[in-house]
The first five atom37 places (N, CA, C, CB, O) and aatype in JSON, in Angstrom:
{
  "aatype": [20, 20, 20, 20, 20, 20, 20, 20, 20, 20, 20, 20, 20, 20, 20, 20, 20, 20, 20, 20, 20, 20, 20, 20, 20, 20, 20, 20, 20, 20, 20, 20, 20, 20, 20, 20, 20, 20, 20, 20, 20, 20, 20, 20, 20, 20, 20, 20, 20, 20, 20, 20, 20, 20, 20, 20, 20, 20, 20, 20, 20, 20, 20, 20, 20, 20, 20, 20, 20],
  "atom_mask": [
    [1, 1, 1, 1, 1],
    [1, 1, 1, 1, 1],
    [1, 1, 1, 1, 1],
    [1, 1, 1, 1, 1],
    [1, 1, 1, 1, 1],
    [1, 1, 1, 1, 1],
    [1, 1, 1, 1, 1],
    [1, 1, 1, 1, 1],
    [1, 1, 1, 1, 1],
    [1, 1, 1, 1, 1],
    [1, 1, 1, 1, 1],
    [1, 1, 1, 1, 1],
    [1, 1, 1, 1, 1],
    [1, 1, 1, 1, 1],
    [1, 1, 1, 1, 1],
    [1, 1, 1, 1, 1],
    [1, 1, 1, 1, 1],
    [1, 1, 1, 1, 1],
    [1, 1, 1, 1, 1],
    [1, 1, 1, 1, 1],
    [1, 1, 1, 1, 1],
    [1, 1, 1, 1, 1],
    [1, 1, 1, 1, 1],
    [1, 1, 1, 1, 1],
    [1, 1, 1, 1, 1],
    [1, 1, 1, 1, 1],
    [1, 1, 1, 1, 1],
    [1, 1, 1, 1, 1],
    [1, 1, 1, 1, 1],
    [1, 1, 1, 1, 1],
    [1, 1, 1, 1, 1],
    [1, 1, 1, 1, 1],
    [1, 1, 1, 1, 1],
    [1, 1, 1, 1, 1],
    [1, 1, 1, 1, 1],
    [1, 1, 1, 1, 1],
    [1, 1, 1, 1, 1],
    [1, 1, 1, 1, 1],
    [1, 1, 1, 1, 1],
    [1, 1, 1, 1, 1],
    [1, 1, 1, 1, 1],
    [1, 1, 1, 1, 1],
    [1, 1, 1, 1, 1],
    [1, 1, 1, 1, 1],
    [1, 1, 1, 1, 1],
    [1, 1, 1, 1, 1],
    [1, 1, 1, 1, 1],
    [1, 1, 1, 1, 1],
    [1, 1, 1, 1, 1],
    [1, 1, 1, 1, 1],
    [1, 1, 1, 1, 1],
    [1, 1, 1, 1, 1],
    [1, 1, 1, 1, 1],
    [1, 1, 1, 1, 1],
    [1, 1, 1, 1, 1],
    [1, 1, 1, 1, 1],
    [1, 1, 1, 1, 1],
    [1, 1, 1, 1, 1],
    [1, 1, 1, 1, 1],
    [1, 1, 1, 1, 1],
    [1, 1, 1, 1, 1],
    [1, 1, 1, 1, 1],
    [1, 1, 1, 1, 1],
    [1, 1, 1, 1, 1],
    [1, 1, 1, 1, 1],
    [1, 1, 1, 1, 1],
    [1, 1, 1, 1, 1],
    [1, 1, 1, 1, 1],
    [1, 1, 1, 1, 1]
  ],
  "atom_positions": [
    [[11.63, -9.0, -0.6], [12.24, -8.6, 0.64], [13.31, -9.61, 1.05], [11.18, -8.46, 1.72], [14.35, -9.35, 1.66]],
    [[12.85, -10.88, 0.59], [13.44, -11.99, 1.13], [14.99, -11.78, 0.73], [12.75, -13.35, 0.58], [15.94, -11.67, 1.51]],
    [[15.02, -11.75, -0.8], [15.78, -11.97, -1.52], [17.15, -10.39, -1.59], [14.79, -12.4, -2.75], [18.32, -10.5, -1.98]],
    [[16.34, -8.83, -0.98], [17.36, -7.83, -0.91], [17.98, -8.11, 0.33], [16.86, -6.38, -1.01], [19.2, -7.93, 0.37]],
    [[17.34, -8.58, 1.5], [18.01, -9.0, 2.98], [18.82, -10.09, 3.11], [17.05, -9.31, 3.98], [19.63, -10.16, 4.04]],
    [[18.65, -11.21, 2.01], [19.56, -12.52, 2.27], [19.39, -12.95, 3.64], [21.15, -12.27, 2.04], [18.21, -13.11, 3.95]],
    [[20.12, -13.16, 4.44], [20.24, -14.19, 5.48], [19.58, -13.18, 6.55], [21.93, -14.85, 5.81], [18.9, -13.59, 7.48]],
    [[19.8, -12.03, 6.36], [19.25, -11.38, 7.32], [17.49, -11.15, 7.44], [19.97, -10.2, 7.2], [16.85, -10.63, 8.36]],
    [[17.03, -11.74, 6.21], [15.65, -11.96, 6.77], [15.15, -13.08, 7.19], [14.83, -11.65, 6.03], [15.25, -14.16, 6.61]],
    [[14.33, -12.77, 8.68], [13.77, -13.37, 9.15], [12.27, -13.49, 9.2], [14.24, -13.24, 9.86], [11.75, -12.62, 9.9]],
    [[11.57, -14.23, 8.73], [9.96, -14.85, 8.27], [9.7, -14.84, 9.92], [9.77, -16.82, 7.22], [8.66, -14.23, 10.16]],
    [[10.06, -15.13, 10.61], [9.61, -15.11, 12.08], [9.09, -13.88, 12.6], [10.67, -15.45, 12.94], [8.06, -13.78, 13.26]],
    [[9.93, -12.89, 12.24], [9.92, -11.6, 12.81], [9.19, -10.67, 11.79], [11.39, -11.12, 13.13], [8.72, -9.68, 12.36]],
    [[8.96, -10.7, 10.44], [8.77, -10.49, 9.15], [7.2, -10.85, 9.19], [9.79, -11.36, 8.17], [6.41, -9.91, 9.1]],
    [[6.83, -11.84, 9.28], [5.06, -12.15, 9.14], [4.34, -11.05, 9.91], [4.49, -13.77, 9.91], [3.86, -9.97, 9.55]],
    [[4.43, -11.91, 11.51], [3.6, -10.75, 12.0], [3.68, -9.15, 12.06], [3.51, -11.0, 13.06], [2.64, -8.49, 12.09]],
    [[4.91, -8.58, 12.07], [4.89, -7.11, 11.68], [4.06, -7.49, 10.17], [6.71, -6.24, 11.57], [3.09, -8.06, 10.66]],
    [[3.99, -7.51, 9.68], [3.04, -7.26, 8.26], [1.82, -7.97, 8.56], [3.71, -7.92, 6.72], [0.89, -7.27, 8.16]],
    [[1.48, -8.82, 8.97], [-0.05, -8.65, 9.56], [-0.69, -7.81, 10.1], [-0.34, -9.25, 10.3], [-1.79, -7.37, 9.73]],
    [[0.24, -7.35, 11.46], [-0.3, -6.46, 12.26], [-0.54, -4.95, 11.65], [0.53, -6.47, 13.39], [-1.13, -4.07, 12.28]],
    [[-0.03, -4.79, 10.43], [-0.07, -3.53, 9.73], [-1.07, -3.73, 8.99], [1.08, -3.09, 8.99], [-1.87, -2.8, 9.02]],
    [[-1.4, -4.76, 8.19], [-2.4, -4.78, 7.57], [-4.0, -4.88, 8.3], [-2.05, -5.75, 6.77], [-5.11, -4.68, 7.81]],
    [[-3.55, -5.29, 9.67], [-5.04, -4.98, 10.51], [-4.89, -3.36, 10.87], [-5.24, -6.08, 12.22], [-5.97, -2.8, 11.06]],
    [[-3.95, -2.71, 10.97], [-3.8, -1.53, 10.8], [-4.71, -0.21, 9.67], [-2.56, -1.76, 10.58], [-5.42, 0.8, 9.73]],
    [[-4.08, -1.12, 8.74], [-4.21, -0.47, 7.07], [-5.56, -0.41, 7.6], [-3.8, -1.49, 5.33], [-5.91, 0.67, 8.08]],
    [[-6.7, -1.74, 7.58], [-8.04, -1.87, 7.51], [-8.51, -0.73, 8.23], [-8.53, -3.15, 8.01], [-9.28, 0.1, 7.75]],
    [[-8.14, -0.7, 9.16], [-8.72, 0.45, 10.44], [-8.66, 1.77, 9.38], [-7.39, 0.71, 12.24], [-9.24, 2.78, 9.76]],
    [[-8.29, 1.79, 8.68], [-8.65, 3.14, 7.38], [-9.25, 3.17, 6.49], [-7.85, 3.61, 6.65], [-10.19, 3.95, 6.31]],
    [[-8.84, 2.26, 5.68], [-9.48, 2.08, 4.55], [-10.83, 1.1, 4.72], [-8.46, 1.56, 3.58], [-11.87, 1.48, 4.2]],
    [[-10.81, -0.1, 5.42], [-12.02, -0.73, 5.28], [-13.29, -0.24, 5.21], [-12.09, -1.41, 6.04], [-14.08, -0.78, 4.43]],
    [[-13.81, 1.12, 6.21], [-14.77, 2.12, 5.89], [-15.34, 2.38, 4.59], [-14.3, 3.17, 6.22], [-16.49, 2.11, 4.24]],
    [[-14.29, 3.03, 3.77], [-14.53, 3.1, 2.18], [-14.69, 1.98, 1.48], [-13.5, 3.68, 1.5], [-15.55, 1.83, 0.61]],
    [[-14.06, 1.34, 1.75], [-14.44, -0.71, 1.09], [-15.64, -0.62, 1.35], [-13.72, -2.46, 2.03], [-16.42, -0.49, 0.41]],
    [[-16.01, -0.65, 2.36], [-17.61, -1.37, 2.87], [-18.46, -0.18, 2.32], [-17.93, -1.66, 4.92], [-19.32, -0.65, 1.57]],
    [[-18.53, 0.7, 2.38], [-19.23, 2.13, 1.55], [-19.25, 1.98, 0.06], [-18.3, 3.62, 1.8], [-20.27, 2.21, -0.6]],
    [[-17.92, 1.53, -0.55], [-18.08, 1.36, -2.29], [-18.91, 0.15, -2.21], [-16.5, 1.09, -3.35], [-19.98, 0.16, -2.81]],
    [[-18.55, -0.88, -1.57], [-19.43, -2.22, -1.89], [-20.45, -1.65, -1.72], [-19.35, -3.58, -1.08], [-21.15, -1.83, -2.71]],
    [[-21.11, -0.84, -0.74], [-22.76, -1.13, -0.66], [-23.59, 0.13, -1.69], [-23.36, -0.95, 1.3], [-24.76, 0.19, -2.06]],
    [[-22.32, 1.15, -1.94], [-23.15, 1.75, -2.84], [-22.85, 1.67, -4.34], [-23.23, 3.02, -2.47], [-23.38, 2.44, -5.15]],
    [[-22.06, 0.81, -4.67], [-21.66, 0.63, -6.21], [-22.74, 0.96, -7.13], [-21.24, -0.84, -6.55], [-23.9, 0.85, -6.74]],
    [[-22.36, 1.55, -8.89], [-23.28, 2.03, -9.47], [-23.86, 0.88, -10.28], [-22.88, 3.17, -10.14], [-24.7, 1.08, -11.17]],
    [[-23.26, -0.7, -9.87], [-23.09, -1.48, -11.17], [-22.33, -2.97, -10.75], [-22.08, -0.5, -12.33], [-21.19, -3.06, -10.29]],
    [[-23.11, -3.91, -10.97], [-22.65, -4.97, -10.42], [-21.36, -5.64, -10.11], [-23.12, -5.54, -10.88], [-21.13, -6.38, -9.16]],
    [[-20.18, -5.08, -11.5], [-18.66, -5.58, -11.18], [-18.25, -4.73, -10.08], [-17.55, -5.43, -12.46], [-17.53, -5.28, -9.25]],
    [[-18.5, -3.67, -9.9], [-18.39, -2.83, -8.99], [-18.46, -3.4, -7.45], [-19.34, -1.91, -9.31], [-17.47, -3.52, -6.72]],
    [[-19.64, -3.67, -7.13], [-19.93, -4.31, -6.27], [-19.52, -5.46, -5.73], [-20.69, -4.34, -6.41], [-19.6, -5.66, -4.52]],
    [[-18.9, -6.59, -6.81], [-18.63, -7.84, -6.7], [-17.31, -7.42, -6.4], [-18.94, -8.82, -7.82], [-16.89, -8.04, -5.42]],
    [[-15.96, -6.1, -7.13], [-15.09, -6.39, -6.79], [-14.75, -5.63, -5.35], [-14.38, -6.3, -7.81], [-13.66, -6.04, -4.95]],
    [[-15.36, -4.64, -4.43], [-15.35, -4.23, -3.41], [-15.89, -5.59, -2.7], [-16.03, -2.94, -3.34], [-14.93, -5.72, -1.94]],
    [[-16.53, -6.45, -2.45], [-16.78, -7.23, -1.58], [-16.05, -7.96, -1.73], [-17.77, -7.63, -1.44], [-15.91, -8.6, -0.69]],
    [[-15.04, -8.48, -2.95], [-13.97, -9.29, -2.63], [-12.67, -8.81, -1.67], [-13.51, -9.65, -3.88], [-11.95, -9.46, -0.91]],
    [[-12.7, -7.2, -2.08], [-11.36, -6.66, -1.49], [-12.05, -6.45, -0.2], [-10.55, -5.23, -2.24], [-11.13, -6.25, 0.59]],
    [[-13.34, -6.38, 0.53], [-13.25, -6.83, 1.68], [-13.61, -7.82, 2.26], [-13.52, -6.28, 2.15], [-14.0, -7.88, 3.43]],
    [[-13.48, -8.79, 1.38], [-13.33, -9.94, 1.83], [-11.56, -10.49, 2.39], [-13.97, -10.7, 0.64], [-11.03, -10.99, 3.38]],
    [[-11.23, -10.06, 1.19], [-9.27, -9.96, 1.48], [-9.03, -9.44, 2.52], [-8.26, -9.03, 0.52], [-8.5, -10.08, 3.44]],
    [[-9.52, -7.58, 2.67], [-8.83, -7.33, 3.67], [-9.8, -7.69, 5.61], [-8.41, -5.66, 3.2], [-9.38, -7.25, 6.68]],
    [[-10.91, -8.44, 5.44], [-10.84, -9.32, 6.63], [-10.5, -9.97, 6.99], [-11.26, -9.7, 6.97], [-10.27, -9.93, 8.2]],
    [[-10.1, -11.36, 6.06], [-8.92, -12.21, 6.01], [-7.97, -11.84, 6.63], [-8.47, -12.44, 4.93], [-7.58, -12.69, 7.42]],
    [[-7.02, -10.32, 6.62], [-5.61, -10.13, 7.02], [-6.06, -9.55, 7.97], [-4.54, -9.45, 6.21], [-5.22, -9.66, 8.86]],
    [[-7.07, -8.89, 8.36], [-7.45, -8.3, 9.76], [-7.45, -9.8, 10.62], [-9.19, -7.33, 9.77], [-6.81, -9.85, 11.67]],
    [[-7.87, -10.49, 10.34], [-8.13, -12.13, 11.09], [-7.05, -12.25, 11.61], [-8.41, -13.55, 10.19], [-6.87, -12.21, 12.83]],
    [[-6.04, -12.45, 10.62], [-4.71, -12.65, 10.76], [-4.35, -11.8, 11.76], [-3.96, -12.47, 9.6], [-3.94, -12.52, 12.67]],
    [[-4.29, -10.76, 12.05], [-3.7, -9.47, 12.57], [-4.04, -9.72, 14.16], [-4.44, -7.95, 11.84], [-3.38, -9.92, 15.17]],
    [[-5.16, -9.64, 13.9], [-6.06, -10.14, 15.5], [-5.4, -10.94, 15.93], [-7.55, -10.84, 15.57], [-5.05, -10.69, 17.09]],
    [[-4.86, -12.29, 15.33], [-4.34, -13.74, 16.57], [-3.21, -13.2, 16.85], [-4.02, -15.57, 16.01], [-2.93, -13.61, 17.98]],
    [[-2.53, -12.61, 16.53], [-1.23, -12.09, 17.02], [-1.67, -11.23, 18.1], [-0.34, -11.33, 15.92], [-1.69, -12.01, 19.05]],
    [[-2.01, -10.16, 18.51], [-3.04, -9.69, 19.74], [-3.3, -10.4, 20.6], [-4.21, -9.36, 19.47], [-3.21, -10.22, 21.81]],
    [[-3.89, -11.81, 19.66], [-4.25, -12.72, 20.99], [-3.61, -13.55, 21.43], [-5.22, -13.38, 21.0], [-4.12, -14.2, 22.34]],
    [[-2.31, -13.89, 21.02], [-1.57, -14.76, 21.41], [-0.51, -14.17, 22.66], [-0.95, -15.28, 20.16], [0.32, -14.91, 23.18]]
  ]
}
């Protein structure tokens, strides 16, 4: 992104819009995350849904302080 906008991107203005979307995103998909993790047929299964919601709480975290600030 950085690099098609040149000078015209700004990381200031640029972060939090993409946080706040990705606490967005969660509000959809995290449901199904937390549903594959708990019903996986098979242990990689399981291990890799609890990482991806592990990730996407991480960016929900993120998403939140902007809210709260």
């Amino acid at each position: 992104m950085a690099t098609y906008l040149g000078d015209r991107f700004a990381e200031s203005w640029w972060q939090p819009q993409l946080e706040l979307s990705l606490l967005g995103v969660l509000s959809e998909v995290g449901f199904y995350t937390a549903w594959f993790a708990q019903h996986a047929d098979n242990v990689a299964d399981h291990e890799r849904e609890c990482a991806a919601l592990e990730w996407w709480s991480k960016q929900a975290r993120r998403g939140v302080e902007w809210l709260a600030s």
